[in-house]
PDB file of N, CA, C and O in Angstrom:
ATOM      1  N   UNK A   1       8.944 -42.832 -99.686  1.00  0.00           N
ATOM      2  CA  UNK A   1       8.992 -43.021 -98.250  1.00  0.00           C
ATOM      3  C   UNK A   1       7.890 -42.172 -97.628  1.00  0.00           C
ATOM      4  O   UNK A   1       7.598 -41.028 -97.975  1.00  0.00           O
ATOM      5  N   UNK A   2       7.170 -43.076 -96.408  1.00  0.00           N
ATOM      6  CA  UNK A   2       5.942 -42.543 -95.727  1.00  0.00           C
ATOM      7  C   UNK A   2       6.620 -40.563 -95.148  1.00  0.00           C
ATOM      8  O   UNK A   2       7.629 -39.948 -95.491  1.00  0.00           O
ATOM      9  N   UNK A   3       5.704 -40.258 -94.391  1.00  0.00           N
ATOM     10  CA  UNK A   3       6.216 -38.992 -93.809  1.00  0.00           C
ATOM     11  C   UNK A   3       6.398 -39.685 -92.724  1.00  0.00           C
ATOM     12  O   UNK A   3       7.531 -39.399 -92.337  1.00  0.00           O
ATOM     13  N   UNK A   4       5.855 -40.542 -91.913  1.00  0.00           N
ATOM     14  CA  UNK A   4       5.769 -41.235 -90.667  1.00  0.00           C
ATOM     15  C   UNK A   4       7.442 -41.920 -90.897  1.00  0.00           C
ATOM     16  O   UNK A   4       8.339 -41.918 -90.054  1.00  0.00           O
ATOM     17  N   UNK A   5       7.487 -42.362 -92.012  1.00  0.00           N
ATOM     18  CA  UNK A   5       9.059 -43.704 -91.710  1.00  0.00           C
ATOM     19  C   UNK A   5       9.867 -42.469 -92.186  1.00  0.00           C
ATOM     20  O   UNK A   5      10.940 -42.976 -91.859  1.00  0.00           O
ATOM     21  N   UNK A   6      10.179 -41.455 -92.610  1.00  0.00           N
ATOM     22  CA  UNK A   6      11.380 -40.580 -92.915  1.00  0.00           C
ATOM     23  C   UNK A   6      11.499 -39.606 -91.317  1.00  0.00           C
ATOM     24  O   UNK A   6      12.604 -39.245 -90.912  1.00  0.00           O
ATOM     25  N   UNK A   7      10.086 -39.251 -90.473  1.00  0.00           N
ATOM     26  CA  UNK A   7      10.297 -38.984 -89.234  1.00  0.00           C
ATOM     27  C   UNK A   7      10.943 -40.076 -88.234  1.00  0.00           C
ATOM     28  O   UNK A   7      11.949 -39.824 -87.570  1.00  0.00           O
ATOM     29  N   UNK A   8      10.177 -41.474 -88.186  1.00  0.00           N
ATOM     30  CA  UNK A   8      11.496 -42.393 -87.364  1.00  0.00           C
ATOM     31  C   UNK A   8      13.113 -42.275 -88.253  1.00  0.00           C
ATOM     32  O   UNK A   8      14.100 -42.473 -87.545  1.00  0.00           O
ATOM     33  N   UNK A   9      13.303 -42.031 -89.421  1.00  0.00           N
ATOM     34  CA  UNK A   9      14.479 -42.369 -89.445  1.00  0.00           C
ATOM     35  C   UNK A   9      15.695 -40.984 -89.059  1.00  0.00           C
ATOM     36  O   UNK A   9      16.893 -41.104 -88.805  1.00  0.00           O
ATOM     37  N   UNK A  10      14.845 -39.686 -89.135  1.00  0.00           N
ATOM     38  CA  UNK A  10      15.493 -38.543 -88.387  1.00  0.00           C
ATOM     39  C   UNK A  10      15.496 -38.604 -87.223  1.00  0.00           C
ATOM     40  O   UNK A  10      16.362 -37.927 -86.668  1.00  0.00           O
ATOM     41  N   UNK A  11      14.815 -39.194 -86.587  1.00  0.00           N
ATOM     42  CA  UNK A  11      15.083 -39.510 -85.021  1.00  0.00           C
ATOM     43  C   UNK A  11      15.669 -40.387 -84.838  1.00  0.00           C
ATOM     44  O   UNK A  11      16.303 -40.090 -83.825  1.00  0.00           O
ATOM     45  N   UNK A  12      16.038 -41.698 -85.221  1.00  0.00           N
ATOM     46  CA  UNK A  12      16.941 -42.469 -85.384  1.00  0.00           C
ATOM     47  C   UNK A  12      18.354 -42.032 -85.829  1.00  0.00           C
ATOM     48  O   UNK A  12      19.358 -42.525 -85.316  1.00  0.00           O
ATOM     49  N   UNK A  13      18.403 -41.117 -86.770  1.00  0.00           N
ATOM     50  CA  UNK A  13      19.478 -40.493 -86.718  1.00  0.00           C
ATOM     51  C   UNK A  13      20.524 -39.439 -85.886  1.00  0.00           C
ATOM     52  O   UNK A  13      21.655 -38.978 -86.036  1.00  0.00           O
ATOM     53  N   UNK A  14      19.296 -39.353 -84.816  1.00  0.00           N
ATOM     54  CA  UNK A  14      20.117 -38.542 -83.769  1.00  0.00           C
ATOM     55  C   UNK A  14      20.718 -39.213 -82.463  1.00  0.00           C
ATOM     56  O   UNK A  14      21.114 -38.609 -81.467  1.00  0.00           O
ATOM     57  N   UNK A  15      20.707 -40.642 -82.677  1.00  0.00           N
ATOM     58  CA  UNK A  15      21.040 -41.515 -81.811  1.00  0.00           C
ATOM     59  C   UNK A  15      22.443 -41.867 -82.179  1.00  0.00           C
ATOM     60  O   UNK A  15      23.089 -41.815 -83.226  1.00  0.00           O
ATOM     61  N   UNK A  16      22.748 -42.335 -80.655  1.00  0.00           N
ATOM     62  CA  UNK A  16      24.665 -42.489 -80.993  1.00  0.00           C
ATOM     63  C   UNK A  16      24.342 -43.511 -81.733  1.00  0.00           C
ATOM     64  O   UNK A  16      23.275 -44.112 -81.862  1.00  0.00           O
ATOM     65  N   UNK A  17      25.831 -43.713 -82.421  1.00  0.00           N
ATOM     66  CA  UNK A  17      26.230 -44.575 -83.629  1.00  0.00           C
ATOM     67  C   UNK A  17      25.759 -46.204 -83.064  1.00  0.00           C
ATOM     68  O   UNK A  17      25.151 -47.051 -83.719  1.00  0.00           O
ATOM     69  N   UNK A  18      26.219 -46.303 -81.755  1.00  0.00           N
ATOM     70  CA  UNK A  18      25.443 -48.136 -81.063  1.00  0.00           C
ATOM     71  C   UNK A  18      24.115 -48.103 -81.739  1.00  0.00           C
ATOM     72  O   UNK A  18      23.772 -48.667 -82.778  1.00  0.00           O
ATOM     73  N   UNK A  19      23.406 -47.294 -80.903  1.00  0.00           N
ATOM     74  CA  UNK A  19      22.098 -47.517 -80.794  1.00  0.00           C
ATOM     75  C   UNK A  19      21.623 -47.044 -82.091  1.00  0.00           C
ATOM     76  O   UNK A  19      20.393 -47.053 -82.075  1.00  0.00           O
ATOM     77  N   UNK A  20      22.151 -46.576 -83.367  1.00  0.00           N
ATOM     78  CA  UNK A  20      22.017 -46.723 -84.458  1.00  0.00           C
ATOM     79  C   UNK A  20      21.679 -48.430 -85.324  1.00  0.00           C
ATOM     80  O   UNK A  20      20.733 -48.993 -85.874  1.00  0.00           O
ATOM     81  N   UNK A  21      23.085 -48.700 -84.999  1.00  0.00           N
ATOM     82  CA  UNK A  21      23.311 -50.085 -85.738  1.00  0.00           C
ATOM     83  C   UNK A  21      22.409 -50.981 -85.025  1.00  0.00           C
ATOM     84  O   UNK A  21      22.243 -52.031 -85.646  1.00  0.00           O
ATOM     85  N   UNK A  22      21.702 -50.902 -83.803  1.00  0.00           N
ATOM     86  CA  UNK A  22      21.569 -52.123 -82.683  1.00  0.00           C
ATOM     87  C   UNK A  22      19.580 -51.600 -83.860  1.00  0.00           C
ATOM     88  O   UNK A  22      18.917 -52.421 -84.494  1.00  0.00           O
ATOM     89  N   UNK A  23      19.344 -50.485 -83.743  1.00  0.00           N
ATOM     90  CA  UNK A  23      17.684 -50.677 -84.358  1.00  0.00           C
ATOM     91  C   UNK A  23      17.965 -50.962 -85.573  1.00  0.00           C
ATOM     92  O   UNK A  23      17.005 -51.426 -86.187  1.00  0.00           O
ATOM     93  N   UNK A  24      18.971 -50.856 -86.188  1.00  0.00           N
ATOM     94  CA  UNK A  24      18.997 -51.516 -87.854  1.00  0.00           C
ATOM     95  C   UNK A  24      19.046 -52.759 -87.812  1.00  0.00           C
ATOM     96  O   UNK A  24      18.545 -53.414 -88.727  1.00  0.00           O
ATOM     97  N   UNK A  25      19.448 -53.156 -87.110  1.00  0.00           N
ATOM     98  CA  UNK A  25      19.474 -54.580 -86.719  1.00  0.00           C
ATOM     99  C   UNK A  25      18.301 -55.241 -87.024  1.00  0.00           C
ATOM    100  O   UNK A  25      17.988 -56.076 -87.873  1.00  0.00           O
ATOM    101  N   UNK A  26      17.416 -54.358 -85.641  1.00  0.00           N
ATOM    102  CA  UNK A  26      16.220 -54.664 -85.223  1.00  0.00           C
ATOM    103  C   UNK A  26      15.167 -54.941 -86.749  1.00  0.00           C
ATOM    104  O   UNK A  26      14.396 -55.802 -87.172  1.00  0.00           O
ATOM    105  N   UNK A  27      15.819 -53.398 -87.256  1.00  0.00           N
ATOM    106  CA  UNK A  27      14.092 -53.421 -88.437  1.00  0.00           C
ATOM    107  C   UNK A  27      15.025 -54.344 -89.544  1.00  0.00           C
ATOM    108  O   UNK A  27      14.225 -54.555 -90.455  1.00  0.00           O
ATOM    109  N   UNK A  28      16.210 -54.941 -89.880  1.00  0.00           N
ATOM    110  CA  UNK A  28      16.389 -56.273 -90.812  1.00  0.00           C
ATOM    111  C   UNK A  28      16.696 -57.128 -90.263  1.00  0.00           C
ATOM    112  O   UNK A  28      17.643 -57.725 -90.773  1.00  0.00           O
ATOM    113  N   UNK A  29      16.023 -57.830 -88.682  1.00  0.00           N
ATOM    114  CA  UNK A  29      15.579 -58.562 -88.792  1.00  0.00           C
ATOM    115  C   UNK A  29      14.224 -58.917 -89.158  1.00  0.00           C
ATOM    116  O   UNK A  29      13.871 -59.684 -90.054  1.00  0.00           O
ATOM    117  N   UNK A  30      13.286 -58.050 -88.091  1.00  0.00           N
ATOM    118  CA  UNK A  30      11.961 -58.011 -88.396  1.00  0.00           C
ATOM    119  C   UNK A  30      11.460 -58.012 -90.072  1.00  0.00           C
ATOM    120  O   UNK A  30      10.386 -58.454 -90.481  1.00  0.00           O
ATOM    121  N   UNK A  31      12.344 -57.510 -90.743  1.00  0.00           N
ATOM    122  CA  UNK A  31      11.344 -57.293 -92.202  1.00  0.00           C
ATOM    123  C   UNK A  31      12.171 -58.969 -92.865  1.00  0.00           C
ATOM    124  O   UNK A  31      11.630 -59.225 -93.941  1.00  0.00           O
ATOM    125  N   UNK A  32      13.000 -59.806 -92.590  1.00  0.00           N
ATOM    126  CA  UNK A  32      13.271 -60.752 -92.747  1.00  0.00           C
ATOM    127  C   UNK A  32      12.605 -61.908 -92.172  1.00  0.00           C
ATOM    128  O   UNK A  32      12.647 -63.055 -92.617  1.00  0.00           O
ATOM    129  N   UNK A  33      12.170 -61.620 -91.447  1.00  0.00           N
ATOM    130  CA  UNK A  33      10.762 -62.660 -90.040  1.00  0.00           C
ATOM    131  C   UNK A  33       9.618 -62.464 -91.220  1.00  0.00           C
ATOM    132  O   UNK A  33       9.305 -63.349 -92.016  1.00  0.00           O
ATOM    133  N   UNK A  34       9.085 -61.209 -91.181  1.00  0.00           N
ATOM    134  CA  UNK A  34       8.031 -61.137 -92.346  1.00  0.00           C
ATOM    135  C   UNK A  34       8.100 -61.491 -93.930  1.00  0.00           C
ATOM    136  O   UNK A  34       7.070 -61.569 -94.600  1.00  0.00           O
ATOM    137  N   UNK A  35       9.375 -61.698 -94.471  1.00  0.00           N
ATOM    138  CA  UNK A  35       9.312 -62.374 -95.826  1.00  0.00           C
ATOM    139  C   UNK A  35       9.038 -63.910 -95.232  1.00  0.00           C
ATOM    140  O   UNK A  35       7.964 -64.411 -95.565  1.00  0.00           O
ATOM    141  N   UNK A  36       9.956 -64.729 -94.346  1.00  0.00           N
ATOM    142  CA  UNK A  36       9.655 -65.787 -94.217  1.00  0.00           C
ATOM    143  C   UNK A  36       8.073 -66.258 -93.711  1.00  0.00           C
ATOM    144  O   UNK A  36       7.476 -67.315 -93.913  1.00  0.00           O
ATOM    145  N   UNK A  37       7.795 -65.431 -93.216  1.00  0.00           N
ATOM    146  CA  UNK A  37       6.243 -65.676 -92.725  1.00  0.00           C
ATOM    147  C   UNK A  37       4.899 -66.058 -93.964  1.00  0.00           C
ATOM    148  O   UNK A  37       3.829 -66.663 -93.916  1.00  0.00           O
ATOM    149  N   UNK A  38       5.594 -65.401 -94.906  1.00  0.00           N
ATOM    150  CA  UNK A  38       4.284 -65.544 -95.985  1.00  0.00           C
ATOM    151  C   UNK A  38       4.359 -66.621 -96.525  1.00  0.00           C
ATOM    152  O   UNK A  38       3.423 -67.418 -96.467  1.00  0.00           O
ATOM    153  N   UNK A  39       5.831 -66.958 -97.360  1.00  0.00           N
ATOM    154  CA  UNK A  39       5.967 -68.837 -97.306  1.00  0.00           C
ATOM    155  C   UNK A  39       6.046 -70.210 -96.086  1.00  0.00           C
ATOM    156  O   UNK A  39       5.995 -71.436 -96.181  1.00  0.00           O
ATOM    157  N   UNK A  40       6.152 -69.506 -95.270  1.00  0.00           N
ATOM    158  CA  UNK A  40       5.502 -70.270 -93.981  1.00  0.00           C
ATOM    159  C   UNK A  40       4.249 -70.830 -93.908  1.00  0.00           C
ATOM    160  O   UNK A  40       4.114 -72.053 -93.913  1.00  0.00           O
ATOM    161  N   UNK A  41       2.852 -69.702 -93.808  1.00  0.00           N
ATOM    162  CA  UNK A  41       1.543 -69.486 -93.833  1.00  0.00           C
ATOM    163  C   UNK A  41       1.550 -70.068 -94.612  1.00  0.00           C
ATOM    164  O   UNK A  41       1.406 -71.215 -94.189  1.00  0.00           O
ATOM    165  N   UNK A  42       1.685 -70.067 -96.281  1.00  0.00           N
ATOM    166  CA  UNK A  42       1.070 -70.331 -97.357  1.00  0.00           C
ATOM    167  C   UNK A  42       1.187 -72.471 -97.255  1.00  0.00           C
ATOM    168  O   UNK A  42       0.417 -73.354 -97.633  1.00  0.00           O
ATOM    169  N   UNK A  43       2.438 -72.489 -96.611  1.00  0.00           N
ATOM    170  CA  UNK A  43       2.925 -73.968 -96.816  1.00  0.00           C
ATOM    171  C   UNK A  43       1.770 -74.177 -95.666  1.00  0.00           C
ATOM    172  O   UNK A  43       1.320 -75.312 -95.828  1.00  0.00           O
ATOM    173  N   UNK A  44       1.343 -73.751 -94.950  1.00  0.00           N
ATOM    174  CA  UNK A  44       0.736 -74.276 -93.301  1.00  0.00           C
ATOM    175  C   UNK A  44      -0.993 -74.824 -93.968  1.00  0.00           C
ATOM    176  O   UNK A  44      -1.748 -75.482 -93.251  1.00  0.00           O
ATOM    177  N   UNK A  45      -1.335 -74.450 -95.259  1.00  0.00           N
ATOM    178  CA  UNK A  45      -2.909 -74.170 -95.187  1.00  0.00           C
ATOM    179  C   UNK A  45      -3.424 -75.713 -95.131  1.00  0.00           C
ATOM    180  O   UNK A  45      -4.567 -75.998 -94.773  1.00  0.00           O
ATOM    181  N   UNK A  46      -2.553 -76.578 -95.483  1.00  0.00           N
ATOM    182  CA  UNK A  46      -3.499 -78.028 -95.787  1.00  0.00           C
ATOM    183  C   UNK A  46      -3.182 -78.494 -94.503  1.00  0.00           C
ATOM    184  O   UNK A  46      -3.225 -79.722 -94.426  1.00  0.00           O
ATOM    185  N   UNK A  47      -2.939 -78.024 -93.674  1.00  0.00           N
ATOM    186  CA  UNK A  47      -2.681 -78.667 -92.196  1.00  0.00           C
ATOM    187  C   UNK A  47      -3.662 -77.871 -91.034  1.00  0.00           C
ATOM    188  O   UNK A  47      -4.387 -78.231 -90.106  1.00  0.00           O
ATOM    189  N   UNK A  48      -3.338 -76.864 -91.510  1.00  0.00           N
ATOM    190  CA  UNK A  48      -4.618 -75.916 -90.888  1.00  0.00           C
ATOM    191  C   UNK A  48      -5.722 -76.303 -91.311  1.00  0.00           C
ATOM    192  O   UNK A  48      -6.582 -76.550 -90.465  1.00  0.00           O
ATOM    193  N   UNK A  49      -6.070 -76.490 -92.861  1.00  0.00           N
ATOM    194  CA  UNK A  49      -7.478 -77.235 -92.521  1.00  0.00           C
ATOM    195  C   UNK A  49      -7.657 -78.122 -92.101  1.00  0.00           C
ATOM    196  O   UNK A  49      -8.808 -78.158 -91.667  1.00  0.00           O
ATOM    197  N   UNK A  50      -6.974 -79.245 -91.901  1.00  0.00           N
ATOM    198  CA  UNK A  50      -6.957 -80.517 -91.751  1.00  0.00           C
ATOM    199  C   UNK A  50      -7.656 -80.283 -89.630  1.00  0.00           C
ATOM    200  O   UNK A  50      -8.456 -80.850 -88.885  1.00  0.00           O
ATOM    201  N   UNK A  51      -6.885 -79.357 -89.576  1.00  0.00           N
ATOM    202  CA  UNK A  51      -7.114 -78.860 -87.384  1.00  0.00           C
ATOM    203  C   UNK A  51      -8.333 -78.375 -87.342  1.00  0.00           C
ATOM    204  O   UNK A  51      -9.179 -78.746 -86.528  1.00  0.00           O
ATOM    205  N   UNK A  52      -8.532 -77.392 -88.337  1.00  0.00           N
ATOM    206  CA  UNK A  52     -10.062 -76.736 -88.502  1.00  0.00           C
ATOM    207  C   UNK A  52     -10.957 -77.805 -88.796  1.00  0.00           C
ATOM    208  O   UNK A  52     -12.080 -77.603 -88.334  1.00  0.00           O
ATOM    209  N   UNK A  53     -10.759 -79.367 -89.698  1.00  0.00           N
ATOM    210  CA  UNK A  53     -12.409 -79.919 -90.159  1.00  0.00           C
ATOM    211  C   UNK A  53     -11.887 -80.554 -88.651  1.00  0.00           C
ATOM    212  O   UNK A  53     -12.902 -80.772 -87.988  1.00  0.00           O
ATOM    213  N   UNK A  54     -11.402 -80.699 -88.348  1.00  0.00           N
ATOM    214  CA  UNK A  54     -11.192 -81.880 -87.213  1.00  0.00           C
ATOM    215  C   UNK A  54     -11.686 -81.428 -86.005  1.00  0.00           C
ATOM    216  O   UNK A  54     -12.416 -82.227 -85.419  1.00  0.00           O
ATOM    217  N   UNK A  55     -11.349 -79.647 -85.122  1.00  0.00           N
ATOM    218  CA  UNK A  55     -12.063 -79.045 -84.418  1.00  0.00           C
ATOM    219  C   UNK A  55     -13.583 -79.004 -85.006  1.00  0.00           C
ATOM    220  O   UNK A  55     -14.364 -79.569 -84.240  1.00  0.00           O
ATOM    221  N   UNK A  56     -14.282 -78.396 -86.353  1.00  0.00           N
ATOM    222  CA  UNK A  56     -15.356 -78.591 -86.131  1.00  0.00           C
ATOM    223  C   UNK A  56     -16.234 -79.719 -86.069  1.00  0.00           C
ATOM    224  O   UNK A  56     -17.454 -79.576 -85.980  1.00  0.00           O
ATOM    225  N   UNK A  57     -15.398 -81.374 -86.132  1.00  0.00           N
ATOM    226  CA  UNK A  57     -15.939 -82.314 -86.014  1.00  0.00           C
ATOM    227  C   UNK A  57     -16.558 -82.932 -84.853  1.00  0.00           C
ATOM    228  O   UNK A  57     -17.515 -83.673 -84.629  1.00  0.00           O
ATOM    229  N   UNK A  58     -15.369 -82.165 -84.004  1.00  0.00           N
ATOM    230  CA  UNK A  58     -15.282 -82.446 -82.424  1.00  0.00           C
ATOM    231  C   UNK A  58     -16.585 -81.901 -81.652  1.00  0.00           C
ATOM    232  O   UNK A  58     -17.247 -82.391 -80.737  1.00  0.00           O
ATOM    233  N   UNK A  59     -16.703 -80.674 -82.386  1.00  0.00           N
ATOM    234  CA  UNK A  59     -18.142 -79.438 -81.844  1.00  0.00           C
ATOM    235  C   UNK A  59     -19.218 -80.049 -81.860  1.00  0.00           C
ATOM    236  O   UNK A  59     -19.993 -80.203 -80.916  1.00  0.00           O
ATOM    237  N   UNK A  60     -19.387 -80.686 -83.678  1.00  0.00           N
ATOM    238  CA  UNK A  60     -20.462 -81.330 -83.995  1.00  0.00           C
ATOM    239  C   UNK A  60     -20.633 -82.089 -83.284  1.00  0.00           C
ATOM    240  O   UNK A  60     -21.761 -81.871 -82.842  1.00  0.00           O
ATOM    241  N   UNK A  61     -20.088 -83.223 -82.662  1.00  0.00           N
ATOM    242  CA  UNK A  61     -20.329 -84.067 -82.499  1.00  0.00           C
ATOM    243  C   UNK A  61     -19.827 -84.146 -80.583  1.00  0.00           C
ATOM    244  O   UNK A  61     -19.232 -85.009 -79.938  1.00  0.00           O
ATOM    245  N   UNK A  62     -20.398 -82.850 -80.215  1.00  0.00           N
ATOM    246  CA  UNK A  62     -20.663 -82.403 -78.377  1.00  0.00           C
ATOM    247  C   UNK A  62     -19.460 -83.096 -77.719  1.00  0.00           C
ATOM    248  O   UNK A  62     -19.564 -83.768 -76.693  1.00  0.00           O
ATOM    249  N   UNK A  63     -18.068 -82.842 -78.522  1.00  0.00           N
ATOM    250  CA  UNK A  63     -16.797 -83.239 -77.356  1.00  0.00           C
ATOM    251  C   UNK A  63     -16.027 -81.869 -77.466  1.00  0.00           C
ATOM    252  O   UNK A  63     -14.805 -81.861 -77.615  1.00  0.00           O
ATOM    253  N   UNK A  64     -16.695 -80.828 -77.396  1.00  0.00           N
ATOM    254  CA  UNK A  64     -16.364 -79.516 -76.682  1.00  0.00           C
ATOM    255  C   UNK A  64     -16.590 -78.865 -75.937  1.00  0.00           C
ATOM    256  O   UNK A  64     -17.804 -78.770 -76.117  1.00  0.00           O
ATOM    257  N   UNK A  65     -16.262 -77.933 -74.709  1.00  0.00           N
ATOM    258  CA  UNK A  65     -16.719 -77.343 -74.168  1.00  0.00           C
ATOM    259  C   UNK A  65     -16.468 -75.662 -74.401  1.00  0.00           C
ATOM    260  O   UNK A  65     -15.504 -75.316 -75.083  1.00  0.00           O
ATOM    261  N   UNK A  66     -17.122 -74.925 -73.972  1.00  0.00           N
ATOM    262  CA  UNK A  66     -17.222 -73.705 -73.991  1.00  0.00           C
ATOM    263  C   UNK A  66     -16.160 -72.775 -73.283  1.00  0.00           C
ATOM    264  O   UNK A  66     -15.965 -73.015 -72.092  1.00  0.00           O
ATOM    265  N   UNK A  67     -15.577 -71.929 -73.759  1.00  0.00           N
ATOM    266  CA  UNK A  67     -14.032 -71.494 -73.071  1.00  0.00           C
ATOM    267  C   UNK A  67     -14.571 -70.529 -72.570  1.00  0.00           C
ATOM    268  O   UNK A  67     -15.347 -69.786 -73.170  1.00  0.00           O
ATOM    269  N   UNK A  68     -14.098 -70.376 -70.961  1.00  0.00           N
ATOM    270  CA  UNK A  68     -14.095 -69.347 -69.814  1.00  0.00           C
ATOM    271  C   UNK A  68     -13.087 -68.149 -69.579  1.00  0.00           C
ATOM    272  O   UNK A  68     -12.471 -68.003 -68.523  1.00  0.00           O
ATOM    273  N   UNK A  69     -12.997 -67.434 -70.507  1.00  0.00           N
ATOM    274  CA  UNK A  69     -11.552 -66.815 -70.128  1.00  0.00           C
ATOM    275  C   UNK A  69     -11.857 -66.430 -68.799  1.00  0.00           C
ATOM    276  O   UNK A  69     -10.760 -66.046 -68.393  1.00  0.00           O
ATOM    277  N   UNK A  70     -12.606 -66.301 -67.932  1.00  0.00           N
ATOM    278  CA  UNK A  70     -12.596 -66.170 -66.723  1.00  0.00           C
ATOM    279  C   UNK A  70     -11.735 -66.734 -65.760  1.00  0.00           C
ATOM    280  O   UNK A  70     -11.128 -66.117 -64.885  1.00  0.00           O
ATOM    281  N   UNK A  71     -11.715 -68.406 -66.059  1.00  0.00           N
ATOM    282  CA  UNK A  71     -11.028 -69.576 -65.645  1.00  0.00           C
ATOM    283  C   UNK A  71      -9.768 -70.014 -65.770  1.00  0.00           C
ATOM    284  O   UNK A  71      -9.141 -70.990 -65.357  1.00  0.00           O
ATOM    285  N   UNK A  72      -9.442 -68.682 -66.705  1.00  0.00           N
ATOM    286  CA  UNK A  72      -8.039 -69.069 -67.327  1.00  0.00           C
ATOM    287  C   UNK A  72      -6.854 -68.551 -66.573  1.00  0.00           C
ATOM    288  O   UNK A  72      -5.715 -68.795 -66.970  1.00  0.00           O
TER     289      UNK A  72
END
C-alpha cells in the first residue's frame, strides 16, 4: 500500500461509521466502473475505427469545418 492510500484510509478512519460505509461504497463502486471499462474500450475499437476512417473521409474530402470553441 501507497503512503498516499494508507494516509486517505487513516483519515477515513476517523469518520463516523455513515460516512465510513457511504466512501466504501464510493471507492467499490468506482474500482468496479474501471474493471468494466477496459472490456468495454477493448470491445469499442472496430467501431471506433470505423468513426475515425469515416471522420477522416469527411476532412478529406472538405465536408468539415473548423471548431470555434469560442462559438460554443
Amino acid at each position: 500500500m501507497t503512503k498516499a492510500l494508507r494516509k486517505a484510509f487513516e483519515a477515513a478512519s476517523r469518520l463516523p461509521d455513515r460516512e465510513q460505509e457511504e466512501l466504501a461504497a464510493a471507492i467499490l463502486e468506482e474500482l468496479a466502473a474501471d474493471e468494466r471499462w477496459d472490456p468495454a474500450f477493448s470491445e469499442s475499437q472496430a467501431a471506433l475505427k470505423h468513426l475515425a476512417d469515416e471522420a477522416l473521409r469527411e476532412h478529406r474530402a472538405g465536408q468539415t469545418e473548423a471548431l470555434d470553441p469560442d462559438a460554443l
